[in-house]
MARLUM-784775 format. One record per atom (N, C-alpha, C): x, y, z. Coordinates in steps of 0.1 Angstrom, whole numbers, padded with zeros to 4 digits, always signed. Example, Ala and Ser with C-alpha at 12.3 -4.5 7.8 and 13.67 -1.06 7.14 Angstrom:
<sites>
+0132-0057+0078/+0123-0045+0078/+0132-0033+0078/+0128-0022+0071/+0137-0011+0071/+0129+0000+0079/
</sites>
This chain:
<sites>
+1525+0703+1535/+1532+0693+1542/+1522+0682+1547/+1511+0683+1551/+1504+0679+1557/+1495+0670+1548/+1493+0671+1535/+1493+0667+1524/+1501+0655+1519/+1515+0657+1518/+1524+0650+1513/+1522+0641+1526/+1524+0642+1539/+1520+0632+1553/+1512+0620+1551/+1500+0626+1545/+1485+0620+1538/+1487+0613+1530/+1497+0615+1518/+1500+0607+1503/+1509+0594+1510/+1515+0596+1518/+1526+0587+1521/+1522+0575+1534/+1511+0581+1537/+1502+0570+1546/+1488+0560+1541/+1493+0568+1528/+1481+0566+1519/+1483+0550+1507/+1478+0536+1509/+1484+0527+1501/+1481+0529+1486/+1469+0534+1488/+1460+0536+1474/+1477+0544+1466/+1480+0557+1471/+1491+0565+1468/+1501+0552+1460/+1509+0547+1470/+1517+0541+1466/+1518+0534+1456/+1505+0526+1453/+1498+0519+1447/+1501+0524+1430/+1495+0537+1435/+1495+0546+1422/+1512+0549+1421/+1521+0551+1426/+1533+0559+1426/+1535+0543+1417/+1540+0530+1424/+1545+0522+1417/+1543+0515+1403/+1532+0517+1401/+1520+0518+1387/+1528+0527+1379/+1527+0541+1383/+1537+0551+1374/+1546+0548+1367/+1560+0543+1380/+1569+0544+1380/+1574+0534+1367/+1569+0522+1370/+1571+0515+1360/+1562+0516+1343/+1550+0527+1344/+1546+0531+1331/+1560+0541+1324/+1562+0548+1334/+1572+0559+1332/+1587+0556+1323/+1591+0544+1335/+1604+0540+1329/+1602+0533+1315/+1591+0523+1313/+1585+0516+1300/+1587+0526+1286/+1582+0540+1290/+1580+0548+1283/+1595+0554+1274/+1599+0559+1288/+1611+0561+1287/+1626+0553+1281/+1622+0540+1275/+1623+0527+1267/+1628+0536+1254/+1616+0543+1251/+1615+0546+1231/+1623+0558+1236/+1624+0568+1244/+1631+0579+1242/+1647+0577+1245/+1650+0564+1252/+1667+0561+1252/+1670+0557+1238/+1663+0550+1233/+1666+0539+1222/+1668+0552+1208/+1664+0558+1207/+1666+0572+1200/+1678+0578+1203/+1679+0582+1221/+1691+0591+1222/+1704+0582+1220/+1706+0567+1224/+1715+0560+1220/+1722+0561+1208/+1711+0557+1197/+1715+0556+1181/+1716+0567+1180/+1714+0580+1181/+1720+0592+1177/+1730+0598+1182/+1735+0593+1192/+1749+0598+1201/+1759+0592+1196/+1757+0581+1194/+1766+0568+1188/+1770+0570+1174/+1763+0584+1168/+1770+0588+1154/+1776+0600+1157/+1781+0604+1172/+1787+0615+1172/+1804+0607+1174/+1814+0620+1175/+1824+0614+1181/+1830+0609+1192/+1834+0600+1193/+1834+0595+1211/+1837+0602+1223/+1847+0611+1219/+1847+0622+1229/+1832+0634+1233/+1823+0630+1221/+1815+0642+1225/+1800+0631+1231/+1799+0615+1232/+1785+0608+1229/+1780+0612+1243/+1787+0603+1254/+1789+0609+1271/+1779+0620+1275/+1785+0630+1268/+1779+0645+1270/+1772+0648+1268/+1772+0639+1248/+1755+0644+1244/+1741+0637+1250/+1748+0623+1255/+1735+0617+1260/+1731+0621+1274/+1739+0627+1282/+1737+0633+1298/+1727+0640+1292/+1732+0652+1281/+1725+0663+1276/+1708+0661+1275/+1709+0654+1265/+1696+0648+1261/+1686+0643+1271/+1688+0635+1282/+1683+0631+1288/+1679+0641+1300/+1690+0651+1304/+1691+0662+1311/+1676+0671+1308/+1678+0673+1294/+1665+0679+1287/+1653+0673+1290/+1654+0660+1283/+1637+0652+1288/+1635+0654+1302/+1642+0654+1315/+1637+0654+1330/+1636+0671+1328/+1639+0682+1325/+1634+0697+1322/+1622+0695+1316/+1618+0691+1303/+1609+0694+1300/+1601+0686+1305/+1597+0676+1312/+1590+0668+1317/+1585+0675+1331/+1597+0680+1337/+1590+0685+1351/+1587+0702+1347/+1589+0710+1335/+1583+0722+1331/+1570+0716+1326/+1567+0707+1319/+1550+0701+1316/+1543+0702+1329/+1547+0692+1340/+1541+0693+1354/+1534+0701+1357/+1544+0715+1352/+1538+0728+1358/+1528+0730+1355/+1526+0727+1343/+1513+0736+1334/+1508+0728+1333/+1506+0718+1338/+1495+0705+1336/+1482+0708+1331/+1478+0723+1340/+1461+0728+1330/+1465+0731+1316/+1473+0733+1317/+1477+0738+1298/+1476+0723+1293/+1488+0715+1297/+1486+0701+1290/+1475+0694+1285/+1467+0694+1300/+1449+0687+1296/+1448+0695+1286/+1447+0707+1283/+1441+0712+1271/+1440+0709+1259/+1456+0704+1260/+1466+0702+1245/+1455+0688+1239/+1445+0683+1248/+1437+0672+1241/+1425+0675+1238/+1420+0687+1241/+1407+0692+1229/+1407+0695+1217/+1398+0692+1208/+1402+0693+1195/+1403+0713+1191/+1410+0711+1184/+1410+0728+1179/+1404+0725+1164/+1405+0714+1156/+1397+0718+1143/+1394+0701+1141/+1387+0705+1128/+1381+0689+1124/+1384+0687+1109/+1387+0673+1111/+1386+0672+1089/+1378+0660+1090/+1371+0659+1081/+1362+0651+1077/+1353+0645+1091/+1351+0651+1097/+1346+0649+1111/+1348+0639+1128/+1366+0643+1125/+1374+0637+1129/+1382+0653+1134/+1379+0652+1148/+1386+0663+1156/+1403+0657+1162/+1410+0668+1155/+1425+0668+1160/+1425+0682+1172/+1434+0671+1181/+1439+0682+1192/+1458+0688+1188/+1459+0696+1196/+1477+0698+1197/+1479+0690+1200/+1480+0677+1209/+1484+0666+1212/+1487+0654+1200/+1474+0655+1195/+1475+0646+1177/+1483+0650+1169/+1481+0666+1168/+1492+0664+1157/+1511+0672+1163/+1512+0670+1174/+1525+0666+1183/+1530+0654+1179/+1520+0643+1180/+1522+0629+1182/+1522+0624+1159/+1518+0631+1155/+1519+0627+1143/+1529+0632+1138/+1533+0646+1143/+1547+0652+1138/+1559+0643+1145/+1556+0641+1151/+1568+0633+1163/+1569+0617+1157/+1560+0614+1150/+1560+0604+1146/+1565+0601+1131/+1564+0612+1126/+1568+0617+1111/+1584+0618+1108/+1581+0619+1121/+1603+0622+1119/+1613+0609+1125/+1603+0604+1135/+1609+0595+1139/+1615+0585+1126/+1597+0582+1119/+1597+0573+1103/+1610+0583+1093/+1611+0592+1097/+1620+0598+1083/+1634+0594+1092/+1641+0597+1099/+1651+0592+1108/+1654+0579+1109/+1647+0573+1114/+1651+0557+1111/+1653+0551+1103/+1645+0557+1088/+1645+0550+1076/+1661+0558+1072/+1660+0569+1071/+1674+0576+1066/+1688+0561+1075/+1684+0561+1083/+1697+0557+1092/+1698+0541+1089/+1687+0534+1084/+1687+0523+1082/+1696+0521+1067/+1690+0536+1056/+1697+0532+1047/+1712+0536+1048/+1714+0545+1053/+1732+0548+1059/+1735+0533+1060/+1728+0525+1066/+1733+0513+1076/+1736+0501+1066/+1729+0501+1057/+1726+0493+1043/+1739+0491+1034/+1732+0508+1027/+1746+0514+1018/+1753+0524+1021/+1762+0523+1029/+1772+0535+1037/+1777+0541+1023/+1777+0559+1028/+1785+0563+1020/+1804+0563+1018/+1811+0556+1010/+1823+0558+1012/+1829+0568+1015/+1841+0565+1026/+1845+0578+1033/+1860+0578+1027/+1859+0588+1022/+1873+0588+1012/+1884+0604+1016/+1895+0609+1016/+1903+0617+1021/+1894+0630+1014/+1885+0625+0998/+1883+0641+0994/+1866+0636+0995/+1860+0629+1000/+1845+0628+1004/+1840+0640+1010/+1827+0645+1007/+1822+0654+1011/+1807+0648+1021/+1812+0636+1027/+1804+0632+1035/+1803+0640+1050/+1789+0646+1053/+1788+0654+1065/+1782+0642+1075/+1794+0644+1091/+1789+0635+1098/+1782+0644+1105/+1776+0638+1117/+1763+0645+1128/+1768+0654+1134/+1766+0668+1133/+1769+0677+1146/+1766+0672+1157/+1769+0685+1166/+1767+0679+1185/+1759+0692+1183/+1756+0701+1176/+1742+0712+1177/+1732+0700+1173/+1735+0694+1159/+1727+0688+1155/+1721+0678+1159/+1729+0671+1167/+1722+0660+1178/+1713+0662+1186/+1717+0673+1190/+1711+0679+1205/+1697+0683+1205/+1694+0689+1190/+1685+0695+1184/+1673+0683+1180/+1679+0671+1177/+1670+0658+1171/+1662+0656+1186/+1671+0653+1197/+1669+0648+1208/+1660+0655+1212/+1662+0671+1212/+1648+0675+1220/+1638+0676+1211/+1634+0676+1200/+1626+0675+1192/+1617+0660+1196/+1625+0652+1200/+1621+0641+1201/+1618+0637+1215/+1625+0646+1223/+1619+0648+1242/+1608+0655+1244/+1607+0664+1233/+1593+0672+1237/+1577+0660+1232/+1578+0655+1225/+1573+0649+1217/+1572+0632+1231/+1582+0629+1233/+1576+0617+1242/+1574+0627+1258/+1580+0639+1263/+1577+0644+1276/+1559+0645+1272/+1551+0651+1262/+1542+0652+1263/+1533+0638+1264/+1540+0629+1259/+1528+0614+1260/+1529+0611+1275/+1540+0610+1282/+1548+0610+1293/+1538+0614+1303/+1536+0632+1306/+1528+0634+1312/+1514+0630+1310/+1507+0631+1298/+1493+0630+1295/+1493+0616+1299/+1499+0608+1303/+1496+0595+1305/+1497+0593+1321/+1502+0601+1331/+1507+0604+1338/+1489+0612+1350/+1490+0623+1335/+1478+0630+1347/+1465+0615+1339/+1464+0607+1333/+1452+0601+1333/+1453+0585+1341/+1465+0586+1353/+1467+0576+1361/+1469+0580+1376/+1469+0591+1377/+1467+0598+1393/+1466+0614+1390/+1461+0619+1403/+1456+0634+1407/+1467+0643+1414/+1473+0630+1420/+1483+0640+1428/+1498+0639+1422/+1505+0652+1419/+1512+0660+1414/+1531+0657+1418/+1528+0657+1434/+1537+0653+1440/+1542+0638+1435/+1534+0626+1433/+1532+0615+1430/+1536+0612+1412/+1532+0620+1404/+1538+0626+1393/+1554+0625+1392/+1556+0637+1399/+1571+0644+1405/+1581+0633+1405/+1577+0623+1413/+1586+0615+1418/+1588+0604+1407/+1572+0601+1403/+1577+0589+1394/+1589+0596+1380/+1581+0611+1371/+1594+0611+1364/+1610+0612+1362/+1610+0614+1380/+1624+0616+1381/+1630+0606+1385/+1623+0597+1389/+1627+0583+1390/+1627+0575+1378/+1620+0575+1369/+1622+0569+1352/+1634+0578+1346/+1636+0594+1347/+1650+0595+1344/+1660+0596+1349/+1660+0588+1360/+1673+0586+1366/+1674+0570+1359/+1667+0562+1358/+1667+0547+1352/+1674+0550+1337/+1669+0563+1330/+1676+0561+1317/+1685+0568+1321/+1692+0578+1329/+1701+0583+1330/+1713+0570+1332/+1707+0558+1342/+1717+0550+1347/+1718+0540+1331/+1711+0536+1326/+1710+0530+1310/+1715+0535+1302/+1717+0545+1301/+1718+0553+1287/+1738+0548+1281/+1745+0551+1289/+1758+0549+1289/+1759+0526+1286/+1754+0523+1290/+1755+0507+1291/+1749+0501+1276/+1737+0509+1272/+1726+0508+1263/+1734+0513+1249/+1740+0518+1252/+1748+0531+1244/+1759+0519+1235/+1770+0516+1245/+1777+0504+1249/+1775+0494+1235/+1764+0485+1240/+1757+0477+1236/+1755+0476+1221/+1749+0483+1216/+1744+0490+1204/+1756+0491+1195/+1762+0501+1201/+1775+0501+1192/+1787+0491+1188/+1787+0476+1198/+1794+0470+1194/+1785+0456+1188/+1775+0457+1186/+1765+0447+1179/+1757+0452+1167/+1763+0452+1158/+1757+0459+1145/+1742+0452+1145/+1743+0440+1147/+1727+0437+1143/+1719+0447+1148/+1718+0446+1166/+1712+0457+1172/+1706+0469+1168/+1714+0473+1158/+1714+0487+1153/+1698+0486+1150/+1704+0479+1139/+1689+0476+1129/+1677+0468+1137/+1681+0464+1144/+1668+0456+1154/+1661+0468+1162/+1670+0482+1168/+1663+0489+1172/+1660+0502+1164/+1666+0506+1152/+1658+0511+1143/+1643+0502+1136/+1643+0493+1135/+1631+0489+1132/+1624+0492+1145/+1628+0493+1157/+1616+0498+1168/+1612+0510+1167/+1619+0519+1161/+1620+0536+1162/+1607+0536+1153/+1611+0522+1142/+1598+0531+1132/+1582+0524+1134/+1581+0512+1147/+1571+0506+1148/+1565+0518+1159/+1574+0523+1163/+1569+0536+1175/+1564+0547+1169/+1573+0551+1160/+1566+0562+1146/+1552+0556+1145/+1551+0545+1137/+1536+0542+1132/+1529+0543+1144/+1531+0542+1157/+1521+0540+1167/+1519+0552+1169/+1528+0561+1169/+1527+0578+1171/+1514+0583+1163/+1517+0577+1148/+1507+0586+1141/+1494+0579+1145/+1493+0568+1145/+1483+0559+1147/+1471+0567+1162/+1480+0569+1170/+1478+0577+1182/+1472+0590+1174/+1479+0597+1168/+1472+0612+1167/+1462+0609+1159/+1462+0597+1150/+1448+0600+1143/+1437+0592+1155/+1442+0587+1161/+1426+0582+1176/+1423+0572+1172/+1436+0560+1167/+1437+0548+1170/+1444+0542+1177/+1433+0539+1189/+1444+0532+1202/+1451+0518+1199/+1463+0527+1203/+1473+0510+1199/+1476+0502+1214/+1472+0494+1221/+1478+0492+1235/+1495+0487+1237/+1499+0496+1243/+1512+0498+1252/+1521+0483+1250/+1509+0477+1258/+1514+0461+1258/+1516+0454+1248/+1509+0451+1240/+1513+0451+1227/+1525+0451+1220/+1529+0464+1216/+1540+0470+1214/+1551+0463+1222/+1551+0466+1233/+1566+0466+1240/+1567+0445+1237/+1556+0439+1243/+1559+0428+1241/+1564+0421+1227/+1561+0429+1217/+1566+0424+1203/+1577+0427+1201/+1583+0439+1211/+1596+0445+1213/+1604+0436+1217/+1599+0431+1231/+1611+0419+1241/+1611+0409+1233/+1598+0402+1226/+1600+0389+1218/+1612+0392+1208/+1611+0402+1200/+1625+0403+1189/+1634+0402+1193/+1636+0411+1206/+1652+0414+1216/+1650+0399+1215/+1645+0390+1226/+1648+0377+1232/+1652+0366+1218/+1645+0369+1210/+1652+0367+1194/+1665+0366+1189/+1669+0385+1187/+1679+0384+1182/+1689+0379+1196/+1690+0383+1209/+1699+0377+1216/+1703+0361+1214/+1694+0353+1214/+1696+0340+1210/+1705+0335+1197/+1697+0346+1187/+1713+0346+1174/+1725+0350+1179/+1726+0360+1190/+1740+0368+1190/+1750+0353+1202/+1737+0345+1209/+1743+0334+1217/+1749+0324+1209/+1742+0316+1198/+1742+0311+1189/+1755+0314+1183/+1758+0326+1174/+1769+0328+1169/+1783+0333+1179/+1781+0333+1189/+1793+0333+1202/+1795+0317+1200/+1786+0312+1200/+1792+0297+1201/+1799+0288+1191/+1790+0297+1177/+1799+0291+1169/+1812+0296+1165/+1818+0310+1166/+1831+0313+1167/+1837+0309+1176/+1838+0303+1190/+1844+0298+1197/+1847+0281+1194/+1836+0277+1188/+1841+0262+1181/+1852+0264+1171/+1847+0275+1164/+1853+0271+1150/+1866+0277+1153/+1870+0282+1165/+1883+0290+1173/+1888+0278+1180/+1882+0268+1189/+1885+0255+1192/+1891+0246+1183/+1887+0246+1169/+1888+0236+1156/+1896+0240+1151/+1903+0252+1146/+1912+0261+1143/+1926+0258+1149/+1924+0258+1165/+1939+0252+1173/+1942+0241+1175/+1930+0235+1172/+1933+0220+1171/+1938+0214+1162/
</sites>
């Protein structure tokens, strides 16, 4: 207690908690944008559920990592070498995680392209809700680990940790439903944020082989596109309301 007293009198503390908070929620960006587009192929009665679910999971597995934080540091020593290039569990986490992302997005992009006709005797299989659920944590374990490793190499204290990831998943918890929304009734979107899934893929692998990609970077090439395609979706609001003006006139 007397500890926690210390953190909270402490500016440096705060300093560091608000730094987090906002690396955390940033992070927390690539892991909605995933759980969205794969909920949104479930059926409407089950998306709600699955994405509580999903997200449910990432704040589990994120505060079960906490625990074993000595275990985590670990996950970054190399256990073998190729060509004199040491991979840790963390690299090749981040390359497998990244591997799937690239196979997932590209699958969904081509769904998106050339849909299969859905016909009375089609043998088209839509997404389970095992199956969803199963993508999602595959894909929480995978960003809970960047999550924390990014986490313990921005402060020491634990408690300070604690708070910021529960505070980044309450932010996607409160997103996820609105984000969800969004996505589904703007086809462009789709494909604007499957093309992020797979610039995040490449950065994944890029990461496990121990090429630093910076954060900033990334996300900003992110907002530039958003602030992009938003301006087309303003654009074409405008022009169906003229041409809906011109129409009644």
């Amino acid at each position: 207690m007397d500890s926690l007293l210390q953190l909270a009198s402490d500016p440096t503390a705060w300093a560091a908690l608000a730094t987090l908070v906002v690396m955390e929620v940033v992070l927390g960006i690539d892991n909605l944008i995933f759980i969205s587009i794969l909920t949104n192929k479930l059926p409407p009665e089950h998306q709600q559920k699955a994405r509580r679910i999903g997200i449910g999971l990432a704040l589990i597995l994120r505060l079960g990592l906490l625990a074993t934080i000595a275990y985590i540091v670990a996950l970054t020593q190399p256990v073998f070498e190729v060509f004199g290039k040491g991979f840790s569990w963390r690299d090749l986490i981040l390359i497998a995680g990244g591997l799937f992302l690239l196979w997932k997005a590209t699958k969904e992009i081509h769904h998106t392209v050339d849909p299969e006709p859905e016909t009375p005797g089609s043998s088209a299989v839509r997404l389970g809700f095992a199956a969803a659920i199963g993508q999602i944590l595959v894909l929480d374990l995978v960003f809970s680990i960047d999550s924390i490793i990014t986490a313990v190499g921005m402060t020491e204290h634990v408690p300070i940790m604690v708070i910021a990831v529960v505070t980044a998943v309450t932010v996607m918890l409160l997103a996820a439903d609105p984000l969800s929304r969004f996505i589904a009734v703007n086809p462009t979107v789709v494909m604007l944020a499957l093309g992020f899934l797979i610039m995040i893929g490449m950065t994944l692998i890029a990461e496990g082989f121990g090429a630093h990609v910076p954060k900033g970077y990334i996300y900003t090439a992110m907002a530039f596109s958003a602030g992009v395609e938003g301006l087309n979706m303003l654009a074409g609001r405008r022009r169906r309301t003229q041409t809906g003006t011109v129409t009644k006139s």
